[in-house]
N, C-alpha and C positions, 0 to 999 in steps of 0.2 A: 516570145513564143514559147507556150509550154513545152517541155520534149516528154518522149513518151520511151520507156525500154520495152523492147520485145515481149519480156514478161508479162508486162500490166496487160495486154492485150488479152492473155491465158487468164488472170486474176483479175478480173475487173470490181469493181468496188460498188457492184449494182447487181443484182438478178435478171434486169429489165422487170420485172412483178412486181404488183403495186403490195403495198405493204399488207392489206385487208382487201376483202370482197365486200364487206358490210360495214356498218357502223356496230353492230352489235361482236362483230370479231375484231375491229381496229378498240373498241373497248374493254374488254378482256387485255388484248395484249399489251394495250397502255396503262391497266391495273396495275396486271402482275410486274413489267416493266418495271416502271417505278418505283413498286412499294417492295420492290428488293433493292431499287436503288437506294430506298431510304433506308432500307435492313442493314446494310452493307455501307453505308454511307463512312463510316468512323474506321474503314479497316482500306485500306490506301490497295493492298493487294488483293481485292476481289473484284473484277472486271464483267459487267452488268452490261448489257445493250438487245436491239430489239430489232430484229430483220435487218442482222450483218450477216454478210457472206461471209462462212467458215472454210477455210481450205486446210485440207488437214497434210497431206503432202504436196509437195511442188512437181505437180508431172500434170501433163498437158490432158493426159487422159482421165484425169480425176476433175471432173464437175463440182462447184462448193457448193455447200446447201445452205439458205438464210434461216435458220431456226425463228421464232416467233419470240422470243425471249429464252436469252442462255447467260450461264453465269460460267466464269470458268477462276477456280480460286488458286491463287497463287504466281496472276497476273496486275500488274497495275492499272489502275484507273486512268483513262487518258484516251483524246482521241482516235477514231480508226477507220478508214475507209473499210475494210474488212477485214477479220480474223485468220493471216495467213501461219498457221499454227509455227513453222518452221525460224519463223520472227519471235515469236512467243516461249523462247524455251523448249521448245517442243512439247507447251502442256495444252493435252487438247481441253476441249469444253468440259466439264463435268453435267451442267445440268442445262437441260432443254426444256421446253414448252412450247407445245406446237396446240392453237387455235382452229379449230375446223372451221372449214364453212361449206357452203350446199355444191360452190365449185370442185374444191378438193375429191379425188376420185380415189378410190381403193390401194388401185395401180400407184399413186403417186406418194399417197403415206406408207405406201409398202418398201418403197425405195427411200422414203426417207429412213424408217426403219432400221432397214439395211446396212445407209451408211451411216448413223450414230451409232447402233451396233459395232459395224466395225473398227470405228476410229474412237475408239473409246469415253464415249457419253454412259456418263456414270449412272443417273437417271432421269428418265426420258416421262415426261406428262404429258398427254393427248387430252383435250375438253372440247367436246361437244356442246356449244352453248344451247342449239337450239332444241335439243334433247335431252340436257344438263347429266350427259354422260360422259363422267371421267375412267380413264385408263390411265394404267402408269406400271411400270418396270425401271427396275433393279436390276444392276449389273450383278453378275455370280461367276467371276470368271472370265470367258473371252464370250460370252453371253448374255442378253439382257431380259431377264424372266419375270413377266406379269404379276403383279402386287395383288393377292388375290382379293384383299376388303382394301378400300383406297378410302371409304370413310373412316376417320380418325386417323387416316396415315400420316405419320408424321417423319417428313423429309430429315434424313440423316444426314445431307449434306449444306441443310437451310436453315432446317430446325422448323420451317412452314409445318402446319395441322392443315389438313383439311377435310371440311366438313360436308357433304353431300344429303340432299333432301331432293323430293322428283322435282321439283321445280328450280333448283339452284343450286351453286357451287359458291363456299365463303372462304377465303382459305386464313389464317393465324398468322404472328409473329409468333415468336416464340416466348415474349410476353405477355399473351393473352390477346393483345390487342388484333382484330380485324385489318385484312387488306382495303384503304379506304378510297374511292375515285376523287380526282384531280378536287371534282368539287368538294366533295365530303371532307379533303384536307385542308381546302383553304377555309371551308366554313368552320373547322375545329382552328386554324391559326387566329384564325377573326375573334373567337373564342375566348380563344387563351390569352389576345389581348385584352380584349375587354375586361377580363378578369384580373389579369396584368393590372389595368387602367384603375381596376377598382379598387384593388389594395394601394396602387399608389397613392390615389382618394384619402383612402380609411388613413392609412399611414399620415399623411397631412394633414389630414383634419386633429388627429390625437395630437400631432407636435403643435399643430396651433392651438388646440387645448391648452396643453401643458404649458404657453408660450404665455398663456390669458393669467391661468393660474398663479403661475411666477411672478407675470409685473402688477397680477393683486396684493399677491404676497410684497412685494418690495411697495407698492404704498402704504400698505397699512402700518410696516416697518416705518416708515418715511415720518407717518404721519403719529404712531408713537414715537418716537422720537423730538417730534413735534412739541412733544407734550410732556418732555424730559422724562419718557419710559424708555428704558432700554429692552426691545424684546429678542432682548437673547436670554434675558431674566424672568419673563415672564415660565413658570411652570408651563409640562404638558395635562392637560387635565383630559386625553384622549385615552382608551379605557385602554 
């Protein structure tokens, strides 16, 4: 039988809230998810997840809030029922991303707001898919002050671009390259083998060339020899 301490009761490792309201917000937040999981993938201390419950201090009175995708750096990589900050070194989240959708009400991102504000969320990005309006604020202080052009901003703490158009949001690595969905990555891995596959191809076919080459060369040797020529004497007569 499981047991349970008093605590987990206060910290529970669930919101009760389903992750998305749509499939057009459960996609958004499984983009940006990911393709920071892949950003981040090679550095063991950057800790990446996607609707966990963050508790920033341990008191009964303080409700956590599940951000939609947050990165907090200077954390390891590894499983988590939820982000109980005080387990964590005491280092809170740095970066959030919060998905709208048509349930979300003013009243509720205002209080979100509030407490990445106060528990200090370095910077906070809000996207409106169905209106493809992004918001985003910058910590200044004990305050987090609205980014006033957010096309071309590029995340100080990500190194992400992003790029805004009325109909759409793309966001960057810091390579150039686009944030790509689940399928759009497996069709570029598909890709890359293939291309893999091809050179392995090309590669073969020349060693078997060069394979053909050789044992013409050692008959024609063979068969001078045959005929009492030594061709290691014969001149090159190649220009």
């Amino acid at each position: 039988m499981t047991s349970y301490s008093p605590t987990d009761l206060y910290f529970p490792d669930s919101d009760g809230q389903p992750m998305a309201d749509n499939t057009e917000q459960f996609n958004w937040i499984v983009l940006i998810k990911e393709n920071l999981e892949i950003l981040f993938a090679d550095d063991p201390n950057v800790f990446v997840a996607g609707d966990l419950p963050w508790y920033p201090v341990k008191s009964q009175t303080v409700r956590g809030v599940a951000p939609d995708a947050l990165v907090a750096f200077g954390r390891p990589k590894g499983r988590r029922g939820s982000y109980k900050q005080w387990e964590e070194n005491n280092i809170p989240i740095q970066v959030v991303f919060e998905i709208l959708s048509p349930s979300n009400t003013e009243t509720e991102m205002a209080k979100k707001f509030e407490f990445y504000q106060r528990y200090g969320v370095e910077e906070y990005y809000l996207y409106d898919p169905d209106r493809a309006h992004l918001k985003g604020w910058i910590r200044q202080g004990l305050q987090l002050v609205e980014i006033q052009q957010m096309n071309g901003w590029i995340s100080p703490r990500l190194g992400v671009r992003f790029e805004l158009t009325a109909q759409d949001l793309t966001l960057y690595r810091p390579d150039g390259e686009r944030f790509l969905s689940p399928v759009e990555l497996r069709r570029r891995a598909e890709q890359e083998r293939l291309r893999a596959e091809q050179e392995r191809l090309r590669a073969e076919q020349e060693r078997l060339r060069a394979e053909q080459e050789r044992q013409r060369a050692d008959r024609l040797a063979a068969y001078l020899r045959s005929m009492g020529i030594d061709p290691d004497q014969i001149p090159d007569e190649s220009p």
